[in-house]
C-alpha positions as CSV (number, residue, x, y, z in Angstrom):
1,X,-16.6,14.6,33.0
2,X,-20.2,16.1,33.3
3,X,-22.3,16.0,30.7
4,X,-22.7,20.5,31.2
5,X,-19.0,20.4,30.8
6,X,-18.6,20.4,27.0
7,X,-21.0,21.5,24.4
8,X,-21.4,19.7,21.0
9,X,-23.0,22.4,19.6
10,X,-22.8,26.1,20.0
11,X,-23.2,30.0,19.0
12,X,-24.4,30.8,15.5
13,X,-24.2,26.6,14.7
14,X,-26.9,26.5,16.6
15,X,-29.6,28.3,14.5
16,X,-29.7,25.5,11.9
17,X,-31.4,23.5,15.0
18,X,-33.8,26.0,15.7
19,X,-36.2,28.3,13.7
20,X,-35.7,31.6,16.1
21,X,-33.3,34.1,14.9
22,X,-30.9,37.0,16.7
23,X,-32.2,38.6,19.4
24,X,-34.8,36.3,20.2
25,X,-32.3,32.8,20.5
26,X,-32.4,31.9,24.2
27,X,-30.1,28.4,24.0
28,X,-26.3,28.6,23.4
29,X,-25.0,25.3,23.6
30,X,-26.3,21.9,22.8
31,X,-24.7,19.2,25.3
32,X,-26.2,15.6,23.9
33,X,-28.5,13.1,24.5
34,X,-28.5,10.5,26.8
35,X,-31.4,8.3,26.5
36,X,-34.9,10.2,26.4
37,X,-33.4,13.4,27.7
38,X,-31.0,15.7,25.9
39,X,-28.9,18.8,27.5
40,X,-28.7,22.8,26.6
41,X,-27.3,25.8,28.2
42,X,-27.9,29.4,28.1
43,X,-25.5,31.8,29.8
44,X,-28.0,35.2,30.7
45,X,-26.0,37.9,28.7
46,X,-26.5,41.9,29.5
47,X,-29.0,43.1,27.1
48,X,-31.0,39.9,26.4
49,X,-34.3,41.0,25.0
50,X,-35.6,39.2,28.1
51,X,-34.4,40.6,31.1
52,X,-35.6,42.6,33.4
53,X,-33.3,44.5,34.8
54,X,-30.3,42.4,36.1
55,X,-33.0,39.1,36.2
56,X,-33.4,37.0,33.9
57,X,-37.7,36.9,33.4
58,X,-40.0,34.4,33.7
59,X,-41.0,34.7,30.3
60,X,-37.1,34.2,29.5
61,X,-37.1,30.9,31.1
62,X,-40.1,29.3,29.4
63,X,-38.7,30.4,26.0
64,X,-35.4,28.9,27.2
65,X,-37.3,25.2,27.5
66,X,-39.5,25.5,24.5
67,X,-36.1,26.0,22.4
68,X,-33.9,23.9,24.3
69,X,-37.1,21.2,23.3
70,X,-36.5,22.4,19.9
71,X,-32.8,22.2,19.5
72,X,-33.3,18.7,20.7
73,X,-35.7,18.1,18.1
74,X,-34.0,20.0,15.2
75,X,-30.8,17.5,16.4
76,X,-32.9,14.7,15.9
77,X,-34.3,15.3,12.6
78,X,-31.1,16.1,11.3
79,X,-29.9,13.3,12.2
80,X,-32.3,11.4,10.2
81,X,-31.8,13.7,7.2
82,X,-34.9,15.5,7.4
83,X,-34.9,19.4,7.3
84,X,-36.2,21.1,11.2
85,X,-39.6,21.3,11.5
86,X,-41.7,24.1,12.9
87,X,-43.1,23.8,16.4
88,X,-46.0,25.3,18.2
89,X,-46.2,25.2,22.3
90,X,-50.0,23.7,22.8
91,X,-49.6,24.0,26.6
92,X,-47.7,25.1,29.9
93,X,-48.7,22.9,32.5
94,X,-47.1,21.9,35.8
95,X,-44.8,25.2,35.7
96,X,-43.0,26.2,38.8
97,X,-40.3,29.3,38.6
98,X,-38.1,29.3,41.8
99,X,-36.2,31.8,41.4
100,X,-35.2,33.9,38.8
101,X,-31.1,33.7,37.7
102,X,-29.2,37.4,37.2
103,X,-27.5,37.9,34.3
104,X,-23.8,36.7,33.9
105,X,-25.4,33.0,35.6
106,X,-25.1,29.6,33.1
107,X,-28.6,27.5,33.2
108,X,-28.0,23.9,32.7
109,X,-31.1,22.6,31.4
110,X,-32.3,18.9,30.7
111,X,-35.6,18.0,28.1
112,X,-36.8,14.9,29.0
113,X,-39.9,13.4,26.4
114,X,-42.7,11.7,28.0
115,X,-44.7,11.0,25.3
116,X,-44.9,11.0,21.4
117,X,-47.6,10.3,19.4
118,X,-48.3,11.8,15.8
119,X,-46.3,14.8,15.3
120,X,-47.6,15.6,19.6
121,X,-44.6,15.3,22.0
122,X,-44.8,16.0,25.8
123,X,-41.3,17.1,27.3
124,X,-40.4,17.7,31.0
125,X,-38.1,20.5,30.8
126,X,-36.0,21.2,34.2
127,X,-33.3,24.0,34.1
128,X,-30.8,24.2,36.9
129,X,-28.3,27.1,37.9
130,X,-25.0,26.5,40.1
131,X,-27.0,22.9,41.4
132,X,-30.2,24.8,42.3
133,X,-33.6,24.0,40.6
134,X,-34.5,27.1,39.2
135,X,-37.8,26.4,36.6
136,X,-39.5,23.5,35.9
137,X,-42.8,22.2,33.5
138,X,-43.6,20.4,31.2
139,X,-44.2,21.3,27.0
140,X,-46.8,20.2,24.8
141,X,-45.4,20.6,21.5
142,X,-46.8,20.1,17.9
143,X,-44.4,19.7,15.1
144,X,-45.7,20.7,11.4
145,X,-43.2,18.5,9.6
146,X,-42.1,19.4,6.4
147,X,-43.4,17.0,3.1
């Protein structure tokens, strides 16, 4: 079984994960971990707040990482019994959009940390559509954890 093939977490369960609300959540399922790089998915609904036209935007698709980075994170802090932090893009870098998925398409996407240090994490993000690369970057992201 793929790891896209069953979601541990999904719909409204996934808003305890993340600190975006209705109708500005662009993640739908939460897939695992598997070493450094956890799994999400976002099927591109009619009517998202960010499409354009029957395309799913460019804007769209780096929202998608940054909160498939923080379901990831919100999972992991859970986990440890802490309550989600907030968390703040610092940078884009490295970002290349390919194409850009129509709505009704599932992205498949895979956050992969690089680097941690003091509240600063640098994720890869790559999201995929029916085995084609469509977006790839990588996040700097701060975390304001909660005292």
């Amino acid at each position: 079984m793929g790891i896209f093939e069953k979601a541990l977490i999904s719909g409204d369960e996934l808003l305890e994960y993340i600190p975006q609300r209705c109708p500005f959540v662009m993640v739908d399922s939460y897939y695992g971990k598997r070493e450094l790089s956890s799994f999400t998915g976002l099927t591109v609904r009619d009517g998202n707040v960010l499409t354009d036209g029957n395309l799913f935007s460019e804007s769209g698709l780096i929202e998608h990482m940054a909160q498939s980075a923080a379901v990831s994170a919100g999972v992991d802090f859970i986990a440890r019994g802490s309550s989600v932090p907030k968390g703040f893009i610092g940078a884009v870098s490295k970002m290349k959009i390919r194409m850009l998925p129509e709505v009704g398409k599932k992205l498949n996407t895979t956050i992969t940390e690089i680097q941690k240090f003091q509240g600063i994490s640098l994720v890869s993000a790559k999201v995929e559509c029916e085995d084609q690369i469509v977006a790839e970057c990588e996040l700097k992201i701060f975390l304001q954890e909660n005292e």
